[in-house]
PAFI-910744 format. One line per field, with one value per residue (C-alpha): y, x, z; residue number from 0. Coordinates in Angstrom, 3 decimals. Each point is the difference from the previous one (the first is absolute). Layout:
v <- Y/...
u <- X/...
w <- Z/...
i <- NUM/...
***
This chain:
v <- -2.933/3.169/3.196/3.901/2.348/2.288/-2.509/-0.953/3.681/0.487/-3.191/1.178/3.283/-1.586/-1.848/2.751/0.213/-2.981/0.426/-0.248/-2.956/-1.585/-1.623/-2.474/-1.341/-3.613/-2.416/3.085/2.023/1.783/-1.073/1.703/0.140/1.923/-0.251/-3.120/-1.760/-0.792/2.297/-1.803/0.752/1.980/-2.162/1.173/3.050/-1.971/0.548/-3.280/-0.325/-2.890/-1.213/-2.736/-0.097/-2.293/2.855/2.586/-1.873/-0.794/3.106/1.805/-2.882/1.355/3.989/-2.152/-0.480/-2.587/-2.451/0.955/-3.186/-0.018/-2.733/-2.071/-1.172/-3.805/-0.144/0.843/0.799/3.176/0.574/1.209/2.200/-0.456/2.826/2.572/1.983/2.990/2.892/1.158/3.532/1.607/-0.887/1.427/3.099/0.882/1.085/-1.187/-3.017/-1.279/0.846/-2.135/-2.824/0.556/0.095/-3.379/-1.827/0.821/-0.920/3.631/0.398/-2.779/-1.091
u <- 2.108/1.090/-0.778/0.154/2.412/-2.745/-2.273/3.265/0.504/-3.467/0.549/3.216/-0.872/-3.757/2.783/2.826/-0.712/1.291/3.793/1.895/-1.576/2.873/-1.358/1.369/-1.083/-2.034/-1.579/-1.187/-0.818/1.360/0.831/-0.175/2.551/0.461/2.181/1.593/-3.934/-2.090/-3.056/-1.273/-0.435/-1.425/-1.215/-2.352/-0.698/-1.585/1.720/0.601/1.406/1.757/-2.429/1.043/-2.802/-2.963/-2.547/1.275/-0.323/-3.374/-0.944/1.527/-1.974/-3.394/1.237/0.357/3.499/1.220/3.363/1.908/-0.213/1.659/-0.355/2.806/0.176/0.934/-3.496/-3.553/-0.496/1.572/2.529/-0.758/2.152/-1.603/2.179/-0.674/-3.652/-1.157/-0.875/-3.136/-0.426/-2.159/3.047/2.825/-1.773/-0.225/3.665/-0.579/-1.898/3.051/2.689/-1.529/-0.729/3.598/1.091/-2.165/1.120/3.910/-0.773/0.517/-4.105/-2.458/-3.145
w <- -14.740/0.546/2.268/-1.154/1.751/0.590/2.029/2.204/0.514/1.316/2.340/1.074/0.914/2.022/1.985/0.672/3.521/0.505/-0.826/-2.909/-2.410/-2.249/-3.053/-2.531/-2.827/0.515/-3.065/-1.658/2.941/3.043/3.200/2.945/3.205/2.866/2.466/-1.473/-0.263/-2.592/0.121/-3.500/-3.574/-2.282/-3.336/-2.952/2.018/3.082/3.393/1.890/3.931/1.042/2.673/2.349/2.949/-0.730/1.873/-2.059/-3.403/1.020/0.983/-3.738/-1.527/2.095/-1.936/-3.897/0.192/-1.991/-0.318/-2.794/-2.899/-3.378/-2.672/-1.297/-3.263/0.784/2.456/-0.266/3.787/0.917/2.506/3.550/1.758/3.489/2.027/-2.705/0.445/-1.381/1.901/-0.564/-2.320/2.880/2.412/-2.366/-0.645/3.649/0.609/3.635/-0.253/-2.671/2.579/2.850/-2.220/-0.459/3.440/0.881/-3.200/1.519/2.980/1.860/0.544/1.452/-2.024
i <- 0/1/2/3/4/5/6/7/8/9/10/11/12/13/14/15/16/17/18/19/20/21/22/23/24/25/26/27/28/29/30/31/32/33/34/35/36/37/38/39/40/41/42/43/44/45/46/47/48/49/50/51/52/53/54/55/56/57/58/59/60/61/62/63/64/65/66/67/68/69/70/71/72/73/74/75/76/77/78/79/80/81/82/83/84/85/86/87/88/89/90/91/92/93/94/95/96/97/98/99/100/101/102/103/104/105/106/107/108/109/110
***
């Protein structure tokens, strides 16, 4: 798994209204935090949030997000991480749309 520094850049910069992002480094990826919070991750070029709230997981699932899986080697059913969802292409290409998914996912914004 990995991510390119280009894609992050592009992500990063669709959520600069929102503050300074740190990142780290995460199983291949990048993680995202602001103001001390995870935001998510970044993994194989696919931008995932860290969504808590039932009616907002539903409502990204409604848009084709999806939970973020990866495949061990020691099991043949793949590994769900059910917090982690992708945001949608048509939402992270809307500058806006990104940032108040943002803002909701942190908790700053209601649904």
């Amino acid at each position: 798994m990995s991510t390119s520094a280009e894609y992050t850049d592009y992500v990063l910069d669709q959520l600069s209204s929102l503050g300074v992002i740190h990142t780290s480094k995460m199983f291949g990826g990048v993680l995202l935090i602001i103001y001390g919070t995870q935001l998510g991750v970044i993994i194989e070029d696919i931008l995932y949030f860290k969504v808590t709230a039932p009616e907002l997981q539903t409502k990204l699932q409604t848009q084709g997000s999806q939970q973020f899986t990866y495949t061990r080697k020691d099991k043949e059913e793949p590994v769900v991480i059910k917090n982690w969802w992708s945001v949608p292409e048509e939402i992270l290409e809307d500058r806006d749309k990104v940032v108040d998914l943002a803002n909701i996912t942190l908790g700053r914004e209601d649904l």
